[in-house]
C-alpha positions as CSV (number, residue, x, y, z in Angstrom):
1,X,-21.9,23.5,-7.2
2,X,-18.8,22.5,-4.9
3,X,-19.0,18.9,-4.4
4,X,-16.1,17.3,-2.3
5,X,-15.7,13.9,-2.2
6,X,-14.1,12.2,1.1
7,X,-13.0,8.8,2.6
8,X,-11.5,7.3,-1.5
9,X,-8.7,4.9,-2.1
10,X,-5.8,4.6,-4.5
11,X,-3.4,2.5,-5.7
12,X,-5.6,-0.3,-6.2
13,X,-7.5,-0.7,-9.7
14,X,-10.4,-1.6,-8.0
15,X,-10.7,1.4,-6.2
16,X,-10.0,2.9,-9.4
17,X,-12.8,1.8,-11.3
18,X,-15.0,2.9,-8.5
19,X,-14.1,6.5,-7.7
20,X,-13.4,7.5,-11.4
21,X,-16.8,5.9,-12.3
22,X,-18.1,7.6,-9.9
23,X,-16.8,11.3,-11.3
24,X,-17.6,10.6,-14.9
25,X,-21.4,10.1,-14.0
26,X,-21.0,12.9,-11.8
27,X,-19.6,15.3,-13.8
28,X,-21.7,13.9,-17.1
29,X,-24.9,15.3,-15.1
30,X,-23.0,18.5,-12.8
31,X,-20.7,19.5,-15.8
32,X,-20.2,23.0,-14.1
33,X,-19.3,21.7,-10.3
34,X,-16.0,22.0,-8.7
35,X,-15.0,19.2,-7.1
36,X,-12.1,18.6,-4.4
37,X,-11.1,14.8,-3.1
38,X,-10.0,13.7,-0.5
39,X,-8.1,10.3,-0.4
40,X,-7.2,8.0,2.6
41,X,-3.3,7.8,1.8
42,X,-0.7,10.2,-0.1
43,X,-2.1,10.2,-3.9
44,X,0.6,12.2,-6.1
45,X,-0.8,10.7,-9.5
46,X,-4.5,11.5,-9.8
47,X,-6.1,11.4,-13.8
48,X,-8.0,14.3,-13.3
49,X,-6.1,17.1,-13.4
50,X,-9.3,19.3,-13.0
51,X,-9.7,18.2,-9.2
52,X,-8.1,19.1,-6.5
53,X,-6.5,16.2,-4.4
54,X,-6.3,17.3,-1.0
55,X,-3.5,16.4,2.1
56,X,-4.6,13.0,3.7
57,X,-6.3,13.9,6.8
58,X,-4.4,13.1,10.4
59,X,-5.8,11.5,13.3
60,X,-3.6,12.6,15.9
61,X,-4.9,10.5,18.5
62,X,-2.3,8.8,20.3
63,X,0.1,11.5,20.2
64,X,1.2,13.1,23.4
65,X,-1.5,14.5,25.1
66,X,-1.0,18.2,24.8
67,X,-0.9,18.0,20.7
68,X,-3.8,15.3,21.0
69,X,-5.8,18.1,23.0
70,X,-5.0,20.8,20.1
71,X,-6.1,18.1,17.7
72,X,-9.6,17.7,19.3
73,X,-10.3,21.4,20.0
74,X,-9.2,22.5,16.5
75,X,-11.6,19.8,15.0
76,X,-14.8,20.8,16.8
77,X,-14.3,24.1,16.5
78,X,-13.6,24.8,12.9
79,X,-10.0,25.5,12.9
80,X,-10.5,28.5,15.0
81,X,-8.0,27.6,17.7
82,X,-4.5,28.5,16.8
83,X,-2.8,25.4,14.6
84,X,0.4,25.4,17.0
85,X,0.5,21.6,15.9
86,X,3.5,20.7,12.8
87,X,0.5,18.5,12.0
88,X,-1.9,20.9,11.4
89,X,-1.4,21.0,7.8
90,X,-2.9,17.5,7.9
91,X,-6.6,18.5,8.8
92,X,-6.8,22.4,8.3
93,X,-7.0,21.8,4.5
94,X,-9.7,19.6,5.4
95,X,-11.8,21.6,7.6
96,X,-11.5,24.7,4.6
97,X,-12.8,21.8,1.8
98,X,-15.6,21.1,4.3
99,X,-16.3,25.5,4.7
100,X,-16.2,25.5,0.7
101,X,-18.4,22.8,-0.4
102,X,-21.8,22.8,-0.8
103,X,-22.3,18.9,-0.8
104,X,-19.9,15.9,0.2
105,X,-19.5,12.3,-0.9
106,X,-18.7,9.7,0.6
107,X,-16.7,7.5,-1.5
108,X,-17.3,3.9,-2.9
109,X,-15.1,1.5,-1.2
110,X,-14.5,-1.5,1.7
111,X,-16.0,-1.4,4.7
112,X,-14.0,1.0,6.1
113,X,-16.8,2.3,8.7
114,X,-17.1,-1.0,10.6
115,X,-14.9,-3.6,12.7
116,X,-12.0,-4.6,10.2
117,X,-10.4,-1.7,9.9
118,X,-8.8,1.3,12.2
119,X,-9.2,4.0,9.4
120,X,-13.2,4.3,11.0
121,X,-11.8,6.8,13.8
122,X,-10.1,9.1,11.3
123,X,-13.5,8.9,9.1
124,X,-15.5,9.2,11.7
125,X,-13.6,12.7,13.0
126,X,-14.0,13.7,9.4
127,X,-17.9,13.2,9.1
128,X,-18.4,14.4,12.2
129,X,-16.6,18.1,10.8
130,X,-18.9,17.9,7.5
131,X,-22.0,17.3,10.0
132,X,-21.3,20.6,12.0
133,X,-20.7,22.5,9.3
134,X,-24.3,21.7,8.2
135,X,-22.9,20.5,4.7
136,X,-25.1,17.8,3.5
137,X,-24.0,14.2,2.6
138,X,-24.8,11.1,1.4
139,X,-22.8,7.7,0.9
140,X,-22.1,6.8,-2.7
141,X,-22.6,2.5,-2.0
142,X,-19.3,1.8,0.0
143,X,-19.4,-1.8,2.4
144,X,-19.8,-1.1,5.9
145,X,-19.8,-3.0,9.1
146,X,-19.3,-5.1,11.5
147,X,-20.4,-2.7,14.0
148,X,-19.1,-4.1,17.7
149,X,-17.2,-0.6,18.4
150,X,-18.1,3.3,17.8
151,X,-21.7,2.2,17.7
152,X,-22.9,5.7,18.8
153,X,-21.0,7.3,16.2
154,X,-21.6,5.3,13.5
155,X,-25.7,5.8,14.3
156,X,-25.3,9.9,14.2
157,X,-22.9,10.1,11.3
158,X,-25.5,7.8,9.6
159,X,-28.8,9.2,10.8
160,X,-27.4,12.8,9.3
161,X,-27.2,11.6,5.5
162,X,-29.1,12.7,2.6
163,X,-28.6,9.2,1.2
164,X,-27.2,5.9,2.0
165,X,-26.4,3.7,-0.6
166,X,-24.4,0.1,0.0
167,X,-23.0,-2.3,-2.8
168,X,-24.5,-5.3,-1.0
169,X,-27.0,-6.9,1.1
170,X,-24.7,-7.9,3.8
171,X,-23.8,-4.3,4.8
172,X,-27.2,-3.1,4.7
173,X,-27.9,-6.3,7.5
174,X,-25.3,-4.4,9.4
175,X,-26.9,-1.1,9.5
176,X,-30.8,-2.4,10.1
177,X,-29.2,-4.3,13.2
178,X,-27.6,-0.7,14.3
179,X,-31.5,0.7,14.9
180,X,-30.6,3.6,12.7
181,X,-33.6,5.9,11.5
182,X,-33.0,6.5,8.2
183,X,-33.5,4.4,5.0
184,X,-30.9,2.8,3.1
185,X,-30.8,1.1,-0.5
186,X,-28.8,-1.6,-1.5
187,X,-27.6,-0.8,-5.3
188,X,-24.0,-2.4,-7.0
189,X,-20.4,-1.3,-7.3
190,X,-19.9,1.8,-8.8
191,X,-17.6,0.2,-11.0
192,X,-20.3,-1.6,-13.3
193,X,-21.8,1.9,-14.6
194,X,-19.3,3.0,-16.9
195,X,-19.1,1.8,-20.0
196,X,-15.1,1.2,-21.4
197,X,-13.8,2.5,-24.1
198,X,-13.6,-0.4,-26.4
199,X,-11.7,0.9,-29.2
200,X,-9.2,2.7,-27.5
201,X,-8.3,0.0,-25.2
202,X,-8.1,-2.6,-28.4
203,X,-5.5,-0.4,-29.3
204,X,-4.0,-0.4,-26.3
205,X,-3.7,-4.1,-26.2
206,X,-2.3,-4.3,-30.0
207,X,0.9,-2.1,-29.1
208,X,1.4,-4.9,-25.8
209,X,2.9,-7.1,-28.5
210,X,4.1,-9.2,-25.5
211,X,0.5,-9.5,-24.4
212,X,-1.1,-9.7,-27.4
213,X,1.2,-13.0,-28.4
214,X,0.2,-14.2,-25.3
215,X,-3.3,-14.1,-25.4
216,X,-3.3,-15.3,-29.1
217,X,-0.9,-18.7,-27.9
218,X,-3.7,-20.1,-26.2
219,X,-6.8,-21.7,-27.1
220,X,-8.4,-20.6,-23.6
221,X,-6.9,-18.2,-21.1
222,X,-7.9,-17.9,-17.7
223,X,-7.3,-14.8,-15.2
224,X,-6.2,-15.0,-11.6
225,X,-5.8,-12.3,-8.8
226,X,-4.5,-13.7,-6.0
227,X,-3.5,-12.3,-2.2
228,X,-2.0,-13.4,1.0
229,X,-4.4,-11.5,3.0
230,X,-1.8,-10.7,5.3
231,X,-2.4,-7.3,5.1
232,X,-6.0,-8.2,6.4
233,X,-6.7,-8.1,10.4
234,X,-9.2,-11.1,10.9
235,X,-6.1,-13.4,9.1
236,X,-2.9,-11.9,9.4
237,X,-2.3,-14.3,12.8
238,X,-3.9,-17.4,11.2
239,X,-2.4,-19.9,8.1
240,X,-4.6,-18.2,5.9
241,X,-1.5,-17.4,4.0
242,X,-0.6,-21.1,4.1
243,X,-3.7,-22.3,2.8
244,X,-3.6,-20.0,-0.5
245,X,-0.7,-21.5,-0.7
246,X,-1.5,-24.7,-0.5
247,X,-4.6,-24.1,-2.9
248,X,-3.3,-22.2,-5.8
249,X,0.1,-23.6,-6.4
250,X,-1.1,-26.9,-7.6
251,X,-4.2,-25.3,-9.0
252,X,-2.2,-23.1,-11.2
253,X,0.3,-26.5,-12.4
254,X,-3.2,-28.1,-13.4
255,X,-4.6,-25.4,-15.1
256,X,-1.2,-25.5,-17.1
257,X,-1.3,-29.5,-17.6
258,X,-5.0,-29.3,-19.3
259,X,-3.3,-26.5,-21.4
260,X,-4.9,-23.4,-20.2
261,X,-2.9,-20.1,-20.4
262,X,-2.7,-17.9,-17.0
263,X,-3.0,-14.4,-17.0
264,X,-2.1,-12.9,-13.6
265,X,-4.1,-9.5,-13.2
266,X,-2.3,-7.2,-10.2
267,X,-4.9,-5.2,-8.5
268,X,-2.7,-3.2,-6.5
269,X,0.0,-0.3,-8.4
270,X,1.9,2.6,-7.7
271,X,2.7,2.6,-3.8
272,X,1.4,-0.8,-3.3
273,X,2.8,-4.1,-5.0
274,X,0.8,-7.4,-5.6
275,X,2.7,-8.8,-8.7
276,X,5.3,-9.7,-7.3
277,X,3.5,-11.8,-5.0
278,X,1.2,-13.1,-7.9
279,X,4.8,-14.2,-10.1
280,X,5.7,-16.7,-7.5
281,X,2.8,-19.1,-8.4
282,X,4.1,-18.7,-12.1
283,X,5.3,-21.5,-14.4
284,X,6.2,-21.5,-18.1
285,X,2.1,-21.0,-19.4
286,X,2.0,-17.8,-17.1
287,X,1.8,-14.2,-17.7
288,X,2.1,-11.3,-15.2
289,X,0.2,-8.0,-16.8
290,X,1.6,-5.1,-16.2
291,X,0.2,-2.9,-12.9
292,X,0.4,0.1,-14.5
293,X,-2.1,-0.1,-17.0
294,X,-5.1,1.6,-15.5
295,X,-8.7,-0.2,-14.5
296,X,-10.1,0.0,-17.9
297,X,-7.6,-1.7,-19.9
298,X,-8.2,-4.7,-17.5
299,X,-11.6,-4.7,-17.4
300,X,-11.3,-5.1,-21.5
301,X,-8.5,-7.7,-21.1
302,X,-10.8,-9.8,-18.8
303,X,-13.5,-9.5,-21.8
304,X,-10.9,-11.4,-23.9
305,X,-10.3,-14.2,-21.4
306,X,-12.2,-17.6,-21.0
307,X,-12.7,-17.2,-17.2
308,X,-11.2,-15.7,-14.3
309,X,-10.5,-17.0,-10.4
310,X,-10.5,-14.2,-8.1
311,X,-9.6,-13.6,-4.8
312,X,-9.8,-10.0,-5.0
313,X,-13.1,-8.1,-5.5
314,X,-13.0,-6.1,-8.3
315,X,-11.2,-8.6,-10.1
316,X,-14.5,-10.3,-10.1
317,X,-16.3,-7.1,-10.9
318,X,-14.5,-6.6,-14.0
319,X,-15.4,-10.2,-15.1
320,X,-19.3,-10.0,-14.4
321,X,-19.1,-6.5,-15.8
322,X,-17.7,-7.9,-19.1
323,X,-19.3,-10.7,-19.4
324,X,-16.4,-13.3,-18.1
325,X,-17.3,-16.0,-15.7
326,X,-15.6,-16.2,-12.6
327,X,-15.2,-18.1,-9.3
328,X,-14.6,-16.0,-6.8
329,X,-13.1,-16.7,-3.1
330,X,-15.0,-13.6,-0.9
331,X,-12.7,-13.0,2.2
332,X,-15.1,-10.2,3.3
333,X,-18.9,-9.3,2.9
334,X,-18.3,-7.4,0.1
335,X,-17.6,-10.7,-2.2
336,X,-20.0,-13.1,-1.2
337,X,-23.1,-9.8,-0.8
338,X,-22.8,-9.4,-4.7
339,X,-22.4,-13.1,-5.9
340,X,-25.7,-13.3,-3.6
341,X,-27.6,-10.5,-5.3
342,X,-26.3,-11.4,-8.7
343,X,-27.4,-14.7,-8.0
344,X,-24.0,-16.7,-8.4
345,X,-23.8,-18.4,-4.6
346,X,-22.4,-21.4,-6.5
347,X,-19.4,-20.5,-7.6
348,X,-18.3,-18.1,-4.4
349,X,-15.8,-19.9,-2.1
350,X,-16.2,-18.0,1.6
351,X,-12.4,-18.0,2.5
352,X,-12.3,-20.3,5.4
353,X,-13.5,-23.5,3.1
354,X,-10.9,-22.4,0.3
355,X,-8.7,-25.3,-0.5
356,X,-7.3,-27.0,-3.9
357,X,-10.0,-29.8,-3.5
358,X,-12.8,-27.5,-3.7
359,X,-11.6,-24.3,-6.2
360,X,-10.9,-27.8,-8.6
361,X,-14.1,-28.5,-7.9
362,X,-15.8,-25.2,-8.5
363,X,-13.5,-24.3,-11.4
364,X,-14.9,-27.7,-13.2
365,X,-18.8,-26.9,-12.1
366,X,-17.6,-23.3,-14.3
367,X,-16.1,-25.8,-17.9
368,X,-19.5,-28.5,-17.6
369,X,-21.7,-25.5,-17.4
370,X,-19.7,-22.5,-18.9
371,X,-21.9,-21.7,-21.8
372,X,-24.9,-21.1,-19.7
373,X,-23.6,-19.2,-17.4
374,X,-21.8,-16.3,-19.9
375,X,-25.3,-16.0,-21.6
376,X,-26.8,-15.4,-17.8
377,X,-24.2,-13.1,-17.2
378,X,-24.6,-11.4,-20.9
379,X,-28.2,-11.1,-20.0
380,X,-27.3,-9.7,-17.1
381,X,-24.8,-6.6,-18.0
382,X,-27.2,-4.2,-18.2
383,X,-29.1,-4.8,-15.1
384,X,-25.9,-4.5,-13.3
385,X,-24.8,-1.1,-15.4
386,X,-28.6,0.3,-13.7
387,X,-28.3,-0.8,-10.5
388,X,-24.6,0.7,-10.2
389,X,-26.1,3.7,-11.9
390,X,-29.1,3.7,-9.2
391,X,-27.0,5.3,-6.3
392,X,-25.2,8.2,-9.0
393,X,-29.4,8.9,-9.9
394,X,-30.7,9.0,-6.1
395,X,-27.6,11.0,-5.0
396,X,-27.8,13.2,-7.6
397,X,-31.5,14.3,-6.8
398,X,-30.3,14.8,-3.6
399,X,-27.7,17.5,-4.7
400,X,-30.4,19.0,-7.0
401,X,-32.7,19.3,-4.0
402,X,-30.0,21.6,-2.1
């Protein structure tokens, strides 16, 4: 069985957790496929050595219009036109991945396929290649939507899968309010199906003597990812940036003053850079972990801390995963879908309402009631581990059936 996975992302630990999640359960039931992926950006440090990473794929759109024109033929019609682009190397691996598999993936991730961001064009083009070559696919719970542009697109890329899968509620609303014939389920992150390696990681964390001391100063230790969002296009124009500012700074010097330890967890590694960002709201009861220990090792740090504020998603993954409670500030669907279906509105701050006043607030509503709502969330691990493991079961039927 060739399986090729398309449309993953890198160089962020939450992206990470999801895609290689997603390739242990896939290769615990295909153990004899050959699988090729496809990422969305340069990716020169993959784990698996046994998979092929393949060239990002080019959108040459906006070129002149004679390479533009190769671009489009070459794309519909399987390569067959002469590559007399330079750029050709950029989707002619591609379209041979698409000739060789025998089923495609489409990766766990952010709404890529939807308003907020311009990678839907390139994704599109590349669905539209798997659709003509007859390849079957189905999408392994990414976020999707808004939907305001492409809606035609969107509809027949989506009407073609085997299976559609999304992490949340939110993104399914999307899709129902497309009018698209086909069913979808709404199942979790890929990230909550695999189970850590405990022991291994505990060993990990011993040789971190720096760490280690750390986490053993403190009576209680609390995580934080934080981000500008100024990366983001609803608020890179606004004083969004401003605000988390304004709302962490002081937040962080109280934490310190009731003697809480803060552990800084960067989400972002490799090509991308968040810990820097995340050191300039440190003080002397602050600790920046480092970025390049992989998904794992912070998912079982997070088990080892008394709570965790996040601002970015998997952040608060990891901690319902493990056990941790969390407040989390959702700047995007994908946030504020799970806390609904996990049943944790209360302590979800929808980013336009984020300020010090009201994170204090939440953060205190987490200490007056913080031994109830660990043993919901205890209670809870496994039913998040099988609804994560929900979309590797109905996809995997599907590649049985072909």
């Amino acid at each position: 069985m060739n399986i090729l996975i398309i449309a993953a992302n890198w160089y962020n630990h939450g992206d990470e957790a999801a895609v290689r999640s997603m390739i242990f359960e896939i290769k615990k039931l295909f153990p004899d496929s050959d699988i090729r992926i496809h990422f969305n950006q340069h990716v020169a440090n993959f784990t698996d050595d046994s998979i092929k990473v393949l060239k990002p794929f080019k959108r040459l759109a906006g070129r002149n219009l004679v390479k533009n024109l190769f671009y489009q033929i070459s794309i519909r019609t399987n390569g067959l036109l002469p590559y007399l682009d330079d750029d050709a190397e950029y989707y002619r691996e591609f379209i041979e991945a698409v000739k060789w598999a025998d089923y495609a993936i489409y990766a766990p991730g952010g709404p890529s396929i939807g308003d907020y961001y311009s990678v839907r064009k390139l994704l599109l083009d590349m669905l539209d290649i798997i659709i003509r070559n007859n390849v079957p696919f189905s999408f392994y719970a990414p976020s999707m939507g808004p939907f305001s542009q492409d809606q035609k697109r969107i509809i027949k890329v989506l009407n073609k899968a085997d299976v559609i899968c999304f992490r949340e509620e939110i993104s399914k609303g999307y899709f129902e309010r497309l009018g698209v014939n086909h069913p979808a389920t709404v199942t979790l992150d890929a990230a909550f199906q695999h189970r850590i390696n405990v022991e291994e990681n505990e060993a990990l964390l011993k040789k971190d003597k720096d760490l280690s001391e750390f986490l053993n100063r403190y009576q209680k230790v609390v995580g934080i990812t934080v981000t500008d969002l100024k990366w983001h296009k609803d608020y890179r124009n606004t004083d969004t940036a401003e605000k988390i500012t304004e709302t962490f700074r002081p937040f962080v010097n109280a934490l310190s003053q009731k003697g809480y330890g803060i552990l800084f967890i960067p989400q972002l590694f490799g090509q991308t850079n968040d810990s820097n960002y995340m050191s300039s709201f440190s003080n002397e009861n602050c600790f920046v972990v480092d970025e390049n220990y992989d998904c794992f090792f912070q998912q079982y740090v997070i088990s080892k801390v008394y709570a965790v504020v996040g601002m970015r998603y998997h952040s608060n993954i990891f901690s319902a995963k493990m056990g941790t409670p969390f407040v989390s500030v959702a700047y995007e669907q994908k946030m504020s879908g799970f806390m609904k279906k996990a049943g944790l509105t209360e302590y979800c701050i929808p980013i336009k309402d984020l300020s010090y006043q009201l994170l204090d607030s939440k953060f205190s509503e987490l200490e007056n009631h913080y031994d109830v709502y660990k043993r919901e969330l205890q209670a809870k691990t496994e039913y998040f581990r099988e609804e994560s493991y929900m979309t590797t079961k109905l996809i995997a039927e599907s590649i049985k059936q072909k």
